[in-house]
C-alpha positions in Angstrom: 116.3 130.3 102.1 116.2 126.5 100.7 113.9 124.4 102.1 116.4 122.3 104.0 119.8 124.4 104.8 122.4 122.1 105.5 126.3 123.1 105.3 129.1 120.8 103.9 132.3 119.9 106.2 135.2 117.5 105.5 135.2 114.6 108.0 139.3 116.1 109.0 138.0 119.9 109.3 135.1 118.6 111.7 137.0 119.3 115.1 137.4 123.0 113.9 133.8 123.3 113.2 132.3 123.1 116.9 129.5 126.0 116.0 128.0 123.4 113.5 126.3 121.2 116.7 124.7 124.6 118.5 123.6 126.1 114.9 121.7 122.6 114.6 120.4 123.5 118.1 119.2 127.3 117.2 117.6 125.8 114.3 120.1 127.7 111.8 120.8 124.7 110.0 118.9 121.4 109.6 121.7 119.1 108.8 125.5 118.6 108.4 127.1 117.0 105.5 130.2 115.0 106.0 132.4 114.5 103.2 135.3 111.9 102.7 134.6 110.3 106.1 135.5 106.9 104.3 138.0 106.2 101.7 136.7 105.2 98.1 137.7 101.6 98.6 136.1 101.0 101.5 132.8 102.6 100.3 132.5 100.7 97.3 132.9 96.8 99.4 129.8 98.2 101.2 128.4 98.7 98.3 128.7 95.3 96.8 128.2 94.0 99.9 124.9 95.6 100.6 123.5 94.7 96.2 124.5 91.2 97.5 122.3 91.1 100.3 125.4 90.4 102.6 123.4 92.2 105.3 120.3 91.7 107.8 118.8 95.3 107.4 115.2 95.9 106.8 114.3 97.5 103.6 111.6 99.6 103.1 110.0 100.5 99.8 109.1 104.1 98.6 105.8 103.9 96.3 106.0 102.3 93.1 106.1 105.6 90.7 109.4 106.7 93.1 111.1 103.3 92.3 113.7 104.0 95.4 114.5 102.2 98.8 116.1 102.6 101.6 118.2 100.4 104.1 116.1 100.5 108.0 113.0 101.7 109.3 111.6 105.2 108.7 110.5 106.3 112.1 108.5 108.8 110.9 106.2 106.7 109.7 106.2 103.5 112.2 
C-alpha cells in the first residue's frame, strides 16, 4: 500500500465519482486528485501572476537544503 493512496479523477468525470467523498471518510483513500479543472491558459496567467508577486499571500519557506516554498500558512505547524 503507498504511503499516501490517493486516486486521480477528471474535474468533468467528478459528479460520477460520488464514492470518492465517503472512501475519504472510511479512510480508504487520503486524497483526491483533480485533473484539468482549469484550462492551460488560465493556469499559466496565475502563474506569472503569482512569480510577479501580483498577490498578498503569505509565503512560508521549507529549510534551506529543501530550497522549496509554498503559497499560505501550514497549519500543521502554526
Amino acid at each position: 500500500m503507498p504511503f499516501f493512496p490517493t486516486v486521480t479523477v477528471e474535474a468533468a468525470q467528478v459528479g460520477q465519482s460520488p464514492q470518492l467523498l465517503t472512501r475519504l471518510r472510511h479512510r480508504e483513500i487520503d486524497g483526491i486528485v483533480v485533473k484539468n479543472v482549469y484550462d492551460r491558459a488560465t493556469c499559466e496567467a496565475l502563474r506569472i501572476a503569482l512569480e510577479a508577486g501580483h498577490h498578498d499571500l503569505i509565503k512560508t519557506e521549507f529549510p534551506a537544503k529543501f530550497a522549496a516554498f509554498f503559497y499560505g500558512i501550514n497549519l500543521g505547524g502554526a
